[in-house]
Kinemage of the C-alpha trace (Angstrom):
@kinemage 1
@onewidth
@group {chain A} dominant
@subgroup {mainchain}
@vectorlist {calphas} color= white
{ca unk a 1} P 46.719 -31.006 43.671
{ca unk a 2} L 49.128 -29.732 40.782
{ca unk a 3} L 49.404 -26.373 40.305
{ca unk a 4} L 48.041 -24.418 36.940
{ca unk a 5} L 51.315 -24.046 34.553
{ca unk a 6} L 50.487 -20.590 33.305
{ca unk a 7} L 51.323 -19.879 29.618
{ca unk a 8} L 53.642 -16.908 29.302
{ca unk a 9} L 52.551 -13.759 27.096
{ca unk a 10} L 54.937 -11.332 26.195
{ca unk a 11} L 53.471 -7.550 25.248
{ca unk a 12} L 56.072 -5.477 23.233
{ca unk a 13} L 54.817 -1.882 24.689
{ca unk a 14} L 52.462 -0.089 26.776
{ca unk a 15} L 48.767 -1.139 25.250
{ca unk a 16} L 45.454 0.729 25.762
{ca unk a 17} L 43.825 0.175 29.074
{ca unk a 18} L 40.494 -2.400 27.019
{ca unk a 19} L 43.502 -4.920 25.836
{ca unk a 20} L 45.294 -4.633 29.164
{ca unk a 21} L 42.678 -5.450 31.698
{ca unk a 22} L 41.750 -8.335 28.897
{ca unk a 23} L 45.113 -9.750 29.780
{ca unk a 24} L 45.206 -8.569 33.452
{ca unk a 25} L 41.718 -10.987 33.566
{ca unk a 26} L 43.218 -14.210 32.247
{ca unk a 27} L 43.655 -16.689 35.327
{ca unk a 28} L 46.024 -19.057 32.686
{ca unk a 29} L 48.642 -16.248 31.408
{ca unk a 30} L 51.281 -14.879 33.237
{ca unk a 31} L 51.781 -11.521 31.287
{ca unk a 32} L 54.983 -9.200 31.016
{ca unk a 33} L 55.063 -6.413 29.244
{ca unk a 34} L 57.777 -4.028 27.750
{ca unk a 35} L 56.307 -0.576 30.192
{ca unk a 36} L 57.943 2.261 27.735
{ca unk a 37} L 55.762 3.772 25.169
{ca unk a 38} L 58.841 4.060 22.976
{ca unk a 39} L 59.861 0.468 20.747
{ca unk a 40} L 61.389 -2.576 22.525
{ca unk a 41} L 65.084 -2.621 21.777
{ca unk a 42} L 65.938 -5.765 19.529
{ca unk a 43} L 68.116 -7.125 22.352
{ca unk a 44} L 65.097 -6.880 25.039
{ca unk a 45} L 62.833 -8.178 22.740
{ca unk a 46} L 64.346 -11.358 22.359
{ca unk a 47} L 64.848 -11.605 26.195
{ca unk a 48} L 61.046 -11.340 27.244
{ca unk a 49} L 59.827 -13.185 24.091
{ca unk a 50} L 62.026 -16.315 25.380
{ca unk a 51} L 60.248 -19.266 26.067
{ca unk a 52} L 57.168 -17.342 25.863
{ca unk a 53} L 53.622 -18.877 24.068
{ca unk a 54} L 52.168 -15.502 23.589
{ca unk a 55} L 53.406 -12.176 21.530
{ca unk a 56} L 51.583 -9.292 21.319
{ca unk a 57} L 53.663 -6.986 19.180
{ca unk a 58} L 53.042 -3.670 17.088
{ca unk a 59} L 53.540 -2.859 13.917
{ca unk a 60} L 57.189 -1.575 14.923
{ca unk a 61} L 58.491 -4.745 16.341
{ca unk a 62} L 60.449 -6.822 13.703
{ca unk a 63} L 59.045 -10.593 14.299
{ca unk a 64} L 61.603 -11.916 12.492
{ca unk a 65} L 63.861 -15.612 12.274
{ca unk a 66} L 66.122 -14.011 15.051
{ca unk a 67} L 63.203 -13.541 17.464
{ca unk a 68} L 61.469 -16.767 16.452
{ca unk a 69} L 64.796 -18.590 17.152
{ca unk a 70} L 64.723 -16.442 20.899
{ca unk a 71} L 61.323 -17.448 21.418
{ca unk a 72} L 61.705 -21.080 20.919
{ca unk a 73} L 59.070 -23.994 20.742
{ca unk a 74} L 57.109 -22.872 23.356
{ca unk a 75} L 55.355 -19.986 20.698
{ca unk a 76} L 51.870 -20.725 19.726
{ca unk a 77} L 50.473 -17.313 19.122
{ca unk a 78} L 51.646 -13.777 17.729
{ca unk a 79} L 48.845 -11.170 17.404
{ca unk a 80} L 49.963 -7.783 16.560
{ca unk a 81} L 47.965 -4.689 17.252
{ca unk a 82} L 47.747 -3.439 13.113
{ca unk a 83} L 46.366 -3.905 10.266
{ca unk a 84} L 49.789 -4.631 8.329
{ca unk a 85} L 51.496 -7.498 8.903
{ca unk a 86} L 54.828 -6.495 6.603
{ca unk a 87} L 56.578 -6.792 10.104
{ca unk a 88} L 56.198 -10.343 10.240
{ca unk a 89} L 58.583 -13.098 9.188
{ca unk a 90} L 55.039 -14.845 7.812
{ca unk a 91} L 56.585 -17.753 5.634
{ca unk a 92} L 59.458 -18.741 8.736
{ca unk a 93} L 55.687 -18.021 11.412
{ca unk a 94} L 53.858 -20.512 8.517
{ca unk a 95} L 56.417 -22.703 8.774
{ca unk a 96} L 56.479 -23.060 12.828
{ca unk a 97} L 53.112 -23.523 12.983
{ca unk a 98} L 52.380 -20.545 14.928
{ca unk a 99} L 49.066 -18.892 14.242
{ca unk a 100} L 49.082 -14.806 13.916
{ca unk a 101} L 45.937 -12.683 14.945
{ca unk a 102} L 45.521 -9.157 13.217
{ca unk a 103} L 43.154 -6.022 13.872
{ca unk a 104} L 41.482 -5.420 10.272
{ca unk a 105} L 38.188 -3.282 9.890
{ca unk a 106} L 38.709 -1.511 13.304
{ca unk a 107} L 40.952 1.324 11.698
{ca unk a 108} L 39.067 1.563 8.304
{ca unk a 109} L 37.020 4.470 9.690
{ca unk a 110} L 39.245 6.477 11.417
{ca unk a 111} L 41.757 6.293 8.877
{ca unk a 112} L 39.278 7.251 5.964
{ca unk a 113} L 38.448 10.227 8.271
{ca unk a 114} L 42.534 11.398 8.028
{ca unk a 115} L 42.829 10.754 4.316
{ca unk a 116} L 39.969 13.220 4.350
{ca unk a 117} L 41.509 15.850 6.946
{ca unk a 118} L 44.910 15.113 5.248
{ca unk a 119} L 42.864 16.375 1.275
{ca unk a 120} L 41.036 19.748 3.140
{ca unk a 121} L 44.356 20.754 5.015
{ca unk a 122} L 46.821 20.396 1.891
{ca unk a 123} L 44.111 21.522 -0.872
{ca unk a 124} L 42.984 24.834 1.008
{ca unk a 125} L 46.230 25.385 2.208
{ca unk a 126} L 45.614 25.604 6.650
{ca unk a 127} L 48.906 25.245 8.005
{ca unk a 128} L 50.225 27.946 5.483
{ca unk a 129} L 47.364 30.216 6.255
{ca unk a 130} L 47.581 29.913 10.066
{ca unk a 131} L 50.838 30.655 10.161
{ca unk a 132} L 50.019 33.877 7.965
{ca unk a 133} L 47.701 34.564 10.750
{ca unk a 134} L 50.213 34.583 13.770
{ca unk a 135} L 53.388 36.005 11.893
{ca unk a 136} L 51.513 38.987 10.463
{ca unk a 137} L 51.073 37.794 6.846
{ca unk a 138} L 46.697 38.631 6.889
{ca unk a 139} L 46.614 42.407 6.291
{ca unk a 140} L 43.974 43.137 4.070
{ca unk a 141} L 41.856 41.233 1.977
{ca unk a 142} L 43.396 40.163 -1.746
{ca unk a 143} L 41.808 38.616 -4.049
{ca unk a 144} L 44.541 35.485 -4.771
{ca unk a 145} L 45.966 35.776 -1.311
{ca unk a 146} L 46.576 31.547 -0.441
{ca unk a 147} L 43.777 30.413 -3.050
{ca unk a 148} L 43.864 26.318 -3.271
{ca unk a 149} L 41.794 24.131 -4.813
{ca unk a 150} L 38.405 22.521 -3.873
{ca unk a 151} L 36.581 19.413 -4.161
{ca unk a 152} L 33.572 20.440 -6.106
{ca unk a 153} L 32.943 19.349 -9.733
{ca unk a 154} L 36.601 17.624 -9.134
{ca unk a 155} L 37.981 13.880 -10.011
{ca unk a 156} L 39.050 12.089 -7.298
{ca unk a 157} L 42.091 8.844 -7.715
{ca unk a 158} L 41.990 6.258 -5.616
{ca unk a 159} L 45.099 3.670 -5.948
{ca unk a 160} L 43.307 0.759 -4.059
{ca unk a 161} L 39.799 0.303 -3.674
{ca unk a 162} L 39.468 -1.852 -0.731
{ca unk a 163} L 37.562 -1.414 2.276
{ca unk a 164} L 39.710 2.157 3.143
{ca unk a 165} L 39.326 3.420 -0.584
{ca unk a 166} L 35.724 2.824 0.052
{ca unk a 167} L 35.167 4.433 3.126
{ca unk a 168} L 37.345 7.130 1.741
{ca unk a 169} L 35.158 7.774 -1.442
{ca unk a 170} L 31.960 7.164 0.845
{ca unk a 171} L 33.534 10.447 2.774
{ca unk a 172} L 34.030 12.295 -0.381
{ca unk a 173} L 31.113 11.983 -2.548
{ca unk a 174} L 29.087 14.336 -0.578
{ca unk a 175} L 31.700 17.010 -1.377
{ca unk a 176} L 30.287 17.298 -4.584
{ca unk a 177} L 32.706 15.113 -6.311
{ca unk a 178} L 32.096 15.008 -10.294
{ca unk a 179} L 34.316 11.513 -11.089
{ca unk a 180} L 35.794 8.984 -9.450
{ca unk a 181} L 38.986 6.936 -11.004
{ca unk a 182} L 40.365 4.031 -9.153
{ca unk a 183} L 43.234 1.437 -9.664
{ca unk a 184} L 44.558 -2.095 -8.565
{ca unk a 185} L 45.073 -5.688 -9.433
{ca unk a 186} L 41.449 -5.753 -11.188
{ca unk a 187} L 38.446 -4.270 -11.356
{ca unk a 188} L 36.132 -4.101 -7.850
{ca unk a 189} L 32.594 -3.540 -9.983
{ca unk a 190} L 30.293 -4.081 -7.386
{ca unk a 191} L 32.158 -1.916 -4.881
{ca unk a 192} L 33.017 0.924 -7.551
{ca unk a 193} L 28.714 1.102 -8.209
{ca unk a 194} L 28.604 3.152 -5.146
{ca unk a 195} L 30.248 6.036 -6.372
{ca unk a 196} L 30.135 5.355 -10.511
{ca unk a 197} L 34.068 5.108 -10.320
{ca unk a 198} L 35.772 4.091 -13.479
{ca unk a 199} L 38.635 1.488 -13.499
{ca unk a 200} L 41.830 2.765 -14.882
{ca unk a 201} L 45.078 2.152 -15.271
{ca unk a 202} L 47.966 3.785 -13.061
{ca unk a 203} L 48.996 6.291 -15.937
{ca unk a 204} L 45.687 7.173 -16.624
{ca unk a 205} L 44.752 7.982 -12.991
{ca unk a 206} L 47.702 10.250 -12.270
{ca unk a 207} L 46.908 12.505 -15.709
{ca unk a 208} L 43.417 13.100 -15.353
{ca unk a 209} L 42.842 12.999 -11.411
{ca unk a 210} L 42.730 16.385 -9.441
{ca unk a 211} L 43.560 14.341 -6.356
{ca unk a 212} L 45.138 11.441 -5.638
{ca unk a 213} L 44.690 9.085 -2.541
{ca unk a 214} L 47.071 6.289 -1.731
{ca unk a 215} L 45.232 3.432 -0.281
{ca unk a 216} L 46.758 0.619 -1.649
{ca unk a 217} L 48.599 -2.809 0.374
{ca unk a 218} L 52.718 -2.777 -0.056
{ca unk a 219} L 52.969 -5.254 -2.455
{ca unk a 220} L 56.061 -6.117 -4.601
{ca unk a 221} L 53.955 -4.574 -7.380
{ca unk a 222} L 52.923 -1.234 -5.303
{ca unk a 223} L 56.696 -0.529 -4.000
{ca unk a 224} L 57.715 2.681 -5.494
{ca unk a 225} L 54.651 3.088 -7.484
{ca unk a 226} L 54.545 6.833 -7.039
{ca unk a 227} L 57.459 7.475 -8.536
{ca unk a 228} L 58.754 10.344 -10.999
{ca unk a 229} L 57.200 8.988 -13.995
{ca unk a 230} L 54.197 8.587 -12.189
{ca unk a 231} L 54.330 12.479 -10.732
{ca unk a 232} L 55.094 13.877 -14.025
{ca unk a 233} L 52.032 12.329 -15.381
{ca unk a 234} L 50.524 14.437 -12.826
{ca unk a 235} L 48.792 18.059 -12.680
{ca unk a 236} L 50.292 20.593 -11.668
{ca unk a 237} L 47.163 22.043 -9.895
{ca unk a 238} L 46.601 17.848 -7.992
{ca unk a 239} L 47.106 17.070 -4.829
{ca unk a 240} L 48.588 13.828 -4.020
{ca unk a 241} L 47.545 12.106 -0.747
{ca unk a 242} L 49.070 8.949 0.962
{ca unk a 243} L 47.830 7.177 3.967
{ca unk a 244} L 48.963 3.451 3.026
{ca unk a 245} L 52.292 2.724 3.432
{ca unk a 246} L 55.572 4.975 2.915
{ca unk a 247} L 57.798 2.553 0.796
{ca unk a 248} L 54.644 2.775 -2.290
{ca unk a 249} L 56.313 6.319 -2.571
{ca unk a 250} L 59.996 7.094 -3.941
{ca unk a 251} L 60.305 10.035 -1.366
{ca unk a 252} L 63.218 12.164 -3.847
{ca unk a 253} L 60.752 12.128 -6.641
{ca unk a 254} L 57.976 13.535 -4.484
{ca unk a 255} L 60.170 15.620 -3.115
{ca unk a 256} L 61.559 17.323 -6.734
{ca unk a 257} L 57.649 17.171 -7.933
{ca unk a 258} L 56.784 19.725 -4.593
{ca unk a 259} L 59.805 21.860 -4.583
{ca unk a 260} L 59.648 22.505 -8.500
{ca unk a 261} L 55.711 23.060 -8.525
{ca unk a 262} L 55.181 20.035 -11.072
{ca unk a 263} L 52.491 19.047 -8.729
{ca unk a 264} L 50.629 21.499 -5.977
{ca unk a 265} L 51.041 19.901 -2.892
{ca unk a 266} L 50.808 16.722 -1.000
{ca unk a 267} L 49.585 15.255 2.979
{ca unk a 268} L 51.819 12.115 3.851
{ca unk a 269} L 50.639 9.869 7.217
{ca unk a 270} L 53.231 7.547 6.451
{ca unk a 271} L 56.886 7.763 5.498
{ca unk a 272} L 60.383 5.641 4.707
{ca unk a 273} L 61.343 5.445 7.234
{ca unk a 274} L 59.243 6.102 10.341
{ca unk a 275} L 59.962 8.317 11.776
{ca unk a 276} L 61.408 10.268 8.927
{ca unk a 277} L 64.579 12.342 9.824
{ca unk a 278} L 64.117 16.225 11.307
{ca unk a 279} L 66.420 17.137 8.285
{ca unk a 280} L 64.702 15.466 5.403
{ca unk a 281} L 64.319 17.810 2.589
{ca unk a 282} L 60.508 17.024 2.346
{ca unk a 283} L 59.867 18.686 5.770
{ca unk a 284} L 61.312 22.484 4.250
{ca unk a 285} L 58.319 22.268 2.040
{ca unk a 286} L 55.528 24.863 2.461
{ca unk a 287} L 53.364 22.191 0.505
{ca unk a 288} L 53.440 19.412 2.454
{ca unk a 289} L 52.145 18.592 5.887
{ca unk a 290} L 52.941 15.124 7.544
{ca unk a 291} L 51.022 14.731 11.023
{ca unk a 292} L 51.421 10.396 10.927
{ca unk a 293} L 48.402 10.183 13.435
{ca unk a 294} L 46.546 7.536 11.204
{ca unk a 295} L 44.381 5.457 13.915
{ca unk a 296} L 45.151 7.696 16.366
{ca unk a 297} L 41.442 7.957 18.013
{ca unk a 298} L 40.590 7.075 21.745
{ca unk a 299} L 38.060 4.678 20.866
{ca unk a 300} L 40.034 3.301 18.333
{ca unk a 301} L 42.898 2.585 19.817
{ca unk a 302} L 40.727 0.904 22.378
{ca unk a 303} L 39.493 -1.437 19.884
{ca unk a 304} L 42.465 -2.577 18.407
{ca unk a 305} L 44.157 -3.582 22.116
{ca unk a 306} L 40.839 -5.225 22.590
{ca unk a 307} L 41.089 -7.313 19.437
{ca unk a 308} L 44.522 -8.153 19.570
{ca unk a 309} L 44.479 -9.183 23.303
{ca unk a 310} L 41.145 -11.455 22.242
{ca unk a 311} L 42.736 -13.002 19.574
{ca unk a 312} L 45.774 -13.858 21.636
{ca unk a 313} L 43.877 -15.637 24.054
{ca unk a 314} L 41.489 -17.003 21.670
{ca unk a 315} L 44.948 -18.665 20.089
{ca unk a 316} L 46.552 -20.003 23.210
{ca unk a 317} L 43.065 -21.719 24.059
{ca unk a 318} L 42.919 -23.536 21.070
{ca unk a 319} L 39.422 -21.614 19.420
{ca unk a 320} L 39.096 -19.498 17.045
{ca unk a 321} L 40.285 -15.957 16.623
{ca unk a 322} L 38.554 -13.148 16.674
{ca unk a 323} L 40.506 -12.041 13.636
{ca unk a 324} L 42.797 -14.651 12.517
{ca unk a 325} L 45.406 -13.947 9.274
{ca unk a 326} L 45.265 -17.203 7.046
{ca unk a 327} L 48.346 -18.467 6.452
């Protein structure tokens, strides 16, 4: 009798323990993995992804021509562990035939809950105040001592109204939220009848908004969309959010809008690039705060190794995907 050829699966870090005892369980995969929690180096990426028929990558890892080329013909499947899939050479993946899994939905939750923490912490000012707290600053009560600004009776922006725009205005609304304004490609009526929000355009959003929430895709047309035109537009009392993705932000003009009060403050999950530099300018603001924990729940996590190991092995079995991108 013949031995089984095992197919080859290639994991680009250290997964949560539901994806890994997925793969650990599959008699027809031999599975290495990169065991650092930090990124693959380019150079030992394309050594464990040759000859291989599975990739499991993060959003991190590059998958680019380069590594295609290292991979060779044997490369059926790539799933990567995200909801983006910028990191992906898709047109060269397209053309190979290949067929890419992805982890939407799982994240939209946990994320909507950060946009939220990210709004309360910059609007009512915690990390200034706590420091205040330990370095002596609370003496006695004062009637403007570290006032910010609340959501009541407020307008809320949302640039993209997709399924985390929703679950972030779903969050908000009890807040006692007066308006909601939202932008994108077109109008999303039946979604927007949930919270009464009013399509607008880009301009429009940043002048009249009190707070701003970047949930938008990076598109060509959303690169650099917050820009200075677009922060001059806005209060100076708003409070710009961003939990999408870092290059829909021209970091010098948010940086000149904080440090000369044209707007009040901003929270930033995502940067350009990740990580951002110790010595960037935007981390001597008082006004900003920039944790970049995004998905970062137990369960979560969980869920997306789960799914991406599924729809690897879905992929190199020939049936369908859990959560397949169509390319």
């Amino acid at each position: 009798m013949r031995p089984v050829r095992l197919m080859k699966v290639f994991v680009t870090r250290r997964i949560p323990a539901e994806g890994r005892v997925a793969l650990a369980r599959a008699a027809d995969c031999e599975v290495e993995q990169w065991d650092s929690d930090e990124p693959i180096p380019a150079k030992e990426l394309e050594r464990g992804v040759a000859g291989a028929h599975g990739l499991l990558c993060l959003l991190s890892d590059h998958v680019d021509k380069r590594i295609l080329d290292a991979a060779g013909a044997n490369l059926k499947v790539i799933s990567t562990m995200s909801v983006g899939i910028d990191h992906l050479a898709l047109d060269e993946i397209k053309k190979r035939g290949i067929r890419v899994g992805y982890t939407p939905d799982v994240l939209t939750d946990t994320t909507a809950e950060l946009a939220v923490s990210l709004l309360l912490t910059t609007c009512r000012r915690l990390p200034e105040a706590i420091e205040e707290v330990k370095n002596g600053g609370w003496t006695s009560w004062k009637p403007l001592w570290l006032c910010g600004y609340g959501l009541t009776q407020s307008t809320v922006g949302i640039i993209g109204l997709g399924r985390i725009g929703q679950a972030i205005a779903r969050r908000l609304k009890p807040f006692g939220v007066q308006r909601f304004l939202y932008t994108g490609r077109q109008p999303r009526p039946e979604e927007a009848a949930e919270f009464q929000a009013e399509f607008v355009s880009t301009p429009e959003l940043a002048a009249q908004s009190d707070f701003i929430v970047v949930a938008c895709s990076l598109t060509p047309a959303t690169e650099g969309l917050c820009n200075k035109d677009f922060f001059q537009k806005m209060k100076e009392t708003a409070v710009f959010i961003n939990i999408s993705r870092g290059d829909v932000v021209n970091q010098d003009d948010l940086y000149q809008a904080l440090a000369s009060g044209k707007i009040a403050a901003a929270g930033l999950d995502v940067t350009s690039p990740e990580p951002l530099p110790t010595n960037h300018p935007l981390l001597t603001l008082k006004n900003l705060i920039l944790p970049h924990i995004g998905s970062a729940t137990h369960r979560t996590r969980n869920t997306m190794s789960l799914l991406a190991a599924n729809n690897l092995l879905a992929g190199l079995r020939g049936e369908p995907m859990p959560s397949e991108l169509k390319l």
